[in-house]
C-alpha positions as CSV (number, residue, x, y, z in Angstrom):
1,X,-23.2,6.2,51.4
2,X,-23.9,9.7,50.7
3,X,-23.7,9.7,47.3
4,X,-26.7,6.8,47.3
5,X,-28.7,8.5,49.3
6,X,-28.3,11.4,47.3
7,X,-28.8,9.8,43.6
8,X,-31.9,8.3,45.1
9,X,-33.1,11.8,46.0
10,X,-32.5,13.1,42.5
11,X,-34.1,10.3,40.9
12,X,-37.1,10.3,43.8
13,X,-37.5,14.4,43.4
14,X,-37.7,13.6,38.9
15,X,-40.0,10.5,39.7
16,X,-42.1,13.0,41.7
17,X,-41.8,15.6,38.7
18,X,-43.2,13.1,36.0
19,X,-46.1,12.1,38.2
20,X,-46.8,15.5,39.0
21,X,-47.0,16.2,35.1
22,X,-49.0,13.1,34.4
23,X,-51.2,14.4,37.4
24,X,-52.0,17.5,35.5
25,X,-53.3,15.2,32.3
26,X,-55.6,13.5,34.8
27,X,-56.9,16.5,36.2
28,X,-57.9,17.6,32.8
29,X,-59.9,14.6,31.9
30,X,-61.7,14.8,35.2
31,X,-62.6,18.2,34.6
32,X,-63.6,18.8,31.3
33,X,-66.3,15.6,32.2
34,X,-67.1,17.7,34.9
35,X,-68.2,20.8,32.4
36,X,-70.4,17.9,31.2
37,X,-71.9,17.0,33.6
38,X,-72.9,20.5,34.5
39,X,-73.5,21.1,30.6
40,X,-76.6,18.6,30.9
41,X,-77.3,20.1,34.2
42,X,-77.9,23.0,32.4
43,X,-80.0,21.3,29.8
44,X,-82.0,20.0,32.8
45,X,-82.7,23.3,34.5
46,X,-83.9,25.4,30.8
47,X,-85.9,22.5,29.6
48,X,-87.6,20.6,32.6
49,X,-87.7,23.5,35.5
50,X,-87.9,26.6,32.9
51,X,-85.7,28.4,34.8
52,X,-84.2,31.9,33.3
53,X,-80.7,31.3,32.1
54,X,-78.8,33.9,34.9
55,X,-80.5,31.5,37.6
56,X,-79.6,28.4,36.5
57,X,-76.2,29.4,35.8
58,X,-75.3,31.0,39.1
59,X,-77.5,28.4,41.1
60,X,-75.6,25.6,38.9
61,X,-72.3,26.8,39.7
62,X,-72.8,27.4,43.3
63,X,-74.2,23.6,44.0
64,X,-70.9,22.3,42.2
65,X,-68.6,25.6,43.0
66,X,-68.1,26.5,40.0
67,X,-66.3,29.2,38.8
68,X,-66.8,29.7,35.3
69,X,-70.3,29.1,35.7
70,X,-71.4,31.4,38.8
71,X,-69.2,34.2,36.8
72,X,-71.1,33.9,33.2
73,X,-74.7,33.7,36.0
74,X,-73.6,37.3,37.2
75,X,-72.5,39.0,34.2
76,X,-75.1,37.7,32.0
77,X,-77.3,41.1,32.9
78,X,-74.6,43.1,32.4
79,X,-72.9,41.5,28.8
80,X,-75.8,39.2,27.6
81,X,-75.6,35.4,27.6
82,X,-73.4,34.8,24.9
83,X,-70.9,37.2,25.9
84,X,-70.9,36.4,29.6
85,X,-70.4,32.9,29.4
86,X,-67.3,33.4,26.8
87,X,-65.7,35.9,28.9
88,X,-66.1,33.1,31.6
89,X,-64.9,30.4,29.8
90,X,-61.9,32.5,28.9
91,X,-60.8,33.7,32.8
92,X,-61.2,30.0,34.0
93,X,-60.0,28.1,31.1
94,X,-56.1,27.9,32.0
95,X,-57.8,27.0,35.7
96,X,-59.2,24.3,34.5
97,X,-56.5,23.0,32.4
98,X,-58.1,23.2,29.3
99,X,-56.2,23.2,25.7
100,X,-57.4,24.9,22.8
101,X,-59.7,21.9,21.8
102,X,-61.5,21.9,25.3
103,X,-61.8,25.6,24.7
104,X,-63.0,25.8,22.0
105,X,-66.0,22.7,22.2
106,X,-66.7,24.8,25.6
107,X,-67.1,28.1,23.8
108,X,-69.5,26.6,21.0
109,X,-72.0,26.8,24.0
110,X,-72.4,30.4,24.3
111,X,-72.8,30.9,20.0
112,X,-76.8,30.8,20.9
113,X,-77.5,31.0,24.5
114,X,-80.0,33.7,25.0
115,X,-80.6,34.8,21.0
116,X,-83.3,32.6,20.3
117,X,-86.0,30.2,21.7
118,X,-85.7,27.5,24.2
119,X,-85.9,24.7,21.9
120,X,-82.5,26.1,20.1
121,X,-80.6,26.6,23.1
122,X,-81.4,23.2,23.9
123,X,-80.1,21.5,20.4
124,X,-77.0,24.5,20.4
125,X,-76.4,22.6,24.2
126,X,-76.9,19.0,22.7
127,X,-74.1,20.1,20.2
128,X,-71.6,21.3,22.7
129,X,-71.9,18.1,24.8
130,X,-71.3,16.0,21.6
131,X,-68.2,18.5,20.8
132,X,-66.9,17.9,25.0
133,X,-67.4,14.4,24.2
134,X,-64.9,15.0,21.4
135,X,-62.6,16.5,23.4
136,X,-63.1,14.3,26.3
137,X,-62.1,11.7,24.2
138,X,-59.3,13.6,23.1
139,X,-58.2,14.1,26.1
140,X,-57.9,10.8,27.5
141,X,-56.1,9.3,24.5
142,X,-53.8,12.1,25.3
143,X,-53.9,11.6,28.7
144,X,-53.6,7.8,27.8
145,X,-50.4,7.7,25.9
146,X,-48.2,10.9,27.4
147,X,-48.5,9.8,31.2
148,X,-46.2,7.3,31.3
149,X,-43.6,8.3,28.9
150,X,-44.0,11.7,30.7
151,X,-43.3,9.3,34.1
152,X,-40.4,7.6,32.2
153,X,-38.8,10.7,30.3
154,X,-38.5,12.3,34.1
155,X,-36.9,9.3,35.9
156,X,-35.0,8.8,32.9
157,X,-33.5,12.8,33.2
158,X,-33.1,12.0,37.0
159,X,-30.7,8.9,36.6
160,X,-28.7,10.8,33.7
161,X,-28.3,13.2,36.0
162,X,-26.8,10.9,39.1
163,X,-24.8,9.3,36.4
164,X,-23.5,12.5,35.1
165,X,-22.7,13.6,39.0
166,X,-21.1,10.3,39.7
């Protein structure tokens, strides 16, 4: 009896390992369509409500608690735009769960932000969403075909492991 109850716990505590690991996938996804989101938000704020870049950043990233955002808002007088929002990026990436592909569609962002006029910054944003939409997709196809042979690999390791015990 107690060698059931135990091989059901090993293969419940792997189960719970996989999906945990497939979780982090998901969690991913979600938030680099969340950078989007707050990408276009950005968009929004320079070109319809003109307002200065440190504002919009730090008024952006409070609104939606946002880390990497309300940290490029306050160093932006201190390093510059392009510099804040790439040491940003860097502290919150592993946060976020980003891979180098995220990372790097996010960083294309700061290449112009604050260097020239409004009208650039907008078409340098419009490029980044189209490379997050990249990586979102990406993403999900990753997300797609490694959750559940992520799910399967760890219940697979937990009955080895009864098996082997048994």
């Amino acid at each position: 009896m107690f060698k059931i109850i135990g091989a059901a716990a090993v293969i419940a505590g792997f189960a719970l390992l996989g999906y945990g690991r497939a979780f982090v996938l998901a969690r991913r996804c979600r938030n680099i369509e969340q950078f989007r989101r707050l990408v276009c938000e950005l968009k929004s704020e320079l070109l319809l409500k003109k307002t200065p870049l440190t504002e919009a950043f730090i008024e952006i990233g409070q609104r939606h608690s946002h880390k990497c955002f309300i940290l490029c808002g306050e160093k932006i007088p201190e390093l510059g735009a392009a510099r804040a929002f790439s040491e940003a990026v860097e502290k919150t990436a592993a946060e976020y769960g980003f891979g180098e592909n995220e990372k790097n569609a996010v960083l294309s962002l700061g290449d112009g932000l604050g260097k020239c006029e409004i009208n650039d910054q907008i078409s340098r944003i419009d490029h980044t969403i189209s490379l997050i939409d990249s990586a979102a997709a990406l993403a999900q196809r990753d997300k797609k075909e490694k959750s559940g042979i992520i799910m399967q690999g760890f219940v697979l390791a937990g009955v080895t492991i009864v098996l082997m015990l048994l």
